[in-house]
C-alpha positions as CSV (number, residue, x, y, z in Angstrom):
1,X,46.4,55.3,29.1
2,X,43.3,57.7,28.5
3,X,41.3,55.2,26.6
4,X,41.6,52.8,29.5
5,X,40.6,55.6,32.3
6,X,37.5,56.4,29.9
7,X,36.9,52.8,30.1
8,X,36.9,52.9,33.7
9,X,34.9,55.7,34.1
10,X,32.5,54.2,31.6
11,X,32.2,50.7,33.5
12,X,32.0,53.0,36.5
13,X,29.4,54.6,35.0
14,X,27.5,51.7,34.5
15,X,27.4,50.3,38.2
16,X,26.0,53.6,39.2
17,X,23.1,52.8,36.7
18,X,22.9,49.2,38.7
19,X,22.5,50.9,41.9
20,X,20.5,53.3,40.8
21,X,17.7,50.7,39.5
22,X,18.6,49.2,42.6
23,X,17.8,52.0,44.8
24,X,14.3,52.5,43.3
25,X,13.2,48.6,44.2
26,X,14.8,48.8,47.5
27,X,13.3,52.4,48.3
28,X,10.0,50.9,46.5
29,X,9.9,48.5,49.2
30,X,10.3,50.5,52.2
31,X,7.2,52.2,50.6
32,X,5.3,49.1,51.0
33,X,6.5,48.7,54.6
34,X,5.9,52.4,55.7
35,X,2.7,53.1,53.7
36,X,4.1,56.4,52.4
37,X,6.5,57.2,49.5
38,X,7.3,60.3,51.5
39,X,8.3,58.7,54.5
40,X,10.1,56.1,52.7
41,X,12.4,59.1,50.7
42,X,13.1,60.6,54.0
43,X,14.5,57.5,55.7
44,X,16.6,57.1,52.2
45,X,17.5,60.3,52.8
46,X,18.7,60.2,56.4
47,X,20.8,57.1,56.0
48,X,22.3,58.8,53.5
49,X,22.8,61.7,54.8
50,X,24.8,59.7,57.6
51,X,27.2,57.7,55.1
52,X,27.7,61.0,53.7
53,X,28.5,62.5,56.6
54,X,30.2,59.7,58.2
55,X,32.7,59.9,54.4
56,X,32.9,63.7,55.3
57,X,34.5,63.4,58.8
58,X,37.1,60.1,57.8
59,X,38.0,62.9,55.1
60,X,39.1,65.5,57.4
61,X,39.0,68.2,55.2
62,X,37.6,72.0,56.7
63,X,34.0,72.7,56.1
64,X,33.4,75.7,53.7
65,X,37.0,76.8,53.2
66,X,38.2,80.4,52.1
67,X,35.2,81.5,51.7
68,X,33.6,78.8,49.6
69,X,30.3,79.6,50.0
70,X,30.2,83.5,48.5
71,X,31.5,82.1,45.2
72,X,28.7,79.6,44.6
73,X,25.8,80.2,42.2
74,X,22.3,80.1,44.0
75,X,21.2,77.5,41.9
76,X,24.3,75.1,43.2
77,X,22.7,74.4,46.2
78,X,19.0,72.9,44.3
79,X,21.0,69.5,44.3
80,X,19.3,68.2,47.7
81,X,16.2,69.3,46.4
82,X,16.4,67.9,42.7
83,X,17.7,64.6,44.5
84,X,14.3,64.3,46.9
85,X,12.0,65.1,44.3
86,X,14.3,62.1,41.9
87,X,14.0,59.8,45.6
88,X,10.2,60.2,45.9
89,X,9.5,60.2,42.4
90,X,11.1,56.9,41.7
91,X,9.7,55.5,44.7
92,X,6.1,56.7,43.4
93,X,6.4,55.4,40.0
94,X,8.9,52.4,40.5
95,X,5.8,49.7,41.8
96,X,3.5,51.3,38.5
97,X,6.1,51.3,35.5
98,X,8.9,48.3,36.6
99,X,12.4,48.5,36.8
100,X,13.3,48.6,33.0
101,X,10.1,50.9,31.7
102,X,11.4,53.4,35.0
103,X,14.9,53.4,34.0
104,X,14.9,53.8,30.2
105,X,12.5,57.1,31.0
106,X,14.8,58.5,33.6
107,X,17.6,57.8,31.2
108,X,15.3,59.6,28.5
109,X,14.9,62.7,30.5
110,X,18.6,62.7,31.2
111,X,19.6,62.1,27.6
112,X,17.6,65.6,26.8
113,X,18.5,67.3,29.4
114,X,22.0,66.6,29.2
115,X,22.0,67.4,24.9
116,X,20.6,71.0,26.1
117,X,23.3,71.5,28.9
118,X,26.2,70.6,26.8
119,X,25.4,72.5,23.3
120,X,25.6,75.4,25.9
121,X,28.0,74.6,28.5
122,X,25.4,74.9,31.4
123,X,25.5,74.2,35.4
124,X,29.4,73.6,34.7
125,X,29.5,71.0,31.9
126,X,32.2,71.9,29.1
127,X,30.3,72.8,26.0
128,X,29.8,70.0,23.7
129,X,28.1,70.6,20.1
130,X,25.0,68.6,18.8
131,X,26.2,66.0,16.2
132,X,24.4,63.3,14.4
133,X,25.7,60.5,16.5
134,X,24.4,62.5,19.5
135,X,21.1,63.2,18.2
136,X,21.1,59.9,16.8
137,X,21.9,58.1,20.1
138,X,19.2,60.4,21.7
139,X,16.3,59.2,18.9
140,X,17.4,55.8,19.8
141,X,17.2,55.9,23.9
142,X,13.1,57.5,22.9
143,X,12.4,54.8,20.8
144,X,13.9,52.4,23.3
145,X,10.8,54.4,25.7
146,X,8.5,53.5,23.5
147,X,9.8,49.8,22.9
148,X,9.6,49.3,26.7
149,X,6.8,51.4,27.5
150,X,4.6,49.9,25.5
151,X,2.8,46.3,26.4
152,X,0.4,45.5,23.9
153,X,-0.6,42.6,26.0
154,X,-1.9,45.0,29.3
155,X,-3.3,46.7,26.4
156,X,-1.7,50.4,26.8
């Protein structure tokens, strides 16, 4: 029965990625529309931020319970600002790089980031040694950058 939840979770895993290359062509749009990638992260942002908060109150659970909010570390609440400067960024670079070339180097900088947080166990992960299939996978996912990256016919 684990195999088949770590199949779901993979699958899972992999609509997220969909909507996520999804998000930066719709987002890149409104961009067009409003003239400003800023303005166009913000309205992202806000509708959101209403989902979200429309999910929160059909939940019903209490805001900040037990004291919740004395037992967080400080740098638990950068997630709003790491996810604006990830909003604005990919509606910056999503019309100059395309879909794939934008996705493979967010999935790049994730792949390194996330080998560094779990050979240490950081910002909660459970500590997970470097291996060669890990490193190896990692190698792979920069040469795929490069592969994609490159376009010998724009002549870059």
């Amino acid at each position: 029965m684990a195999n088949l939840t770590g199949v779901i979770l993979i699958l899972l895993s992999v609509v997220v990625g969909t909507t996520l290359a999804s998000q930066a062509g719709v987002n890149a749009q409104l961009r067009t529309g409003l003239g400003s990638p800023l303005q166009a992260a913000f309205i992202s942002f806000v509708i959101g931020t209403l989902v979200l908060g429309t999910l929160v109150m059909l939940e019903g659970k209490p805001w900040f319970p037990n004291g919740t909010l004395k037992t967080l570390p400080w740098w638990a609440w950068l997630g709003g600002f790491l996810g604006a400067f990830n909003i604005a960024m990919s509606i910056y670079l999503a019309p100059k790089l395309g879909a794939l070339a934008l996705a493979i180097a967010i999935v790049c900088g994730q792949v390194a980031a996330s080998l560094f947080y779990d050979q240490y166990g950081l910002l909660g992960y459970p500590k997970i040694e470097l291996s060669p299939q890990r490193i190896g996978g990692a190698i792979l996912i920069v040469l795929g950058v490069i592969l994609v990256a490159y376009h010998p016919s724009k002549g870059s």
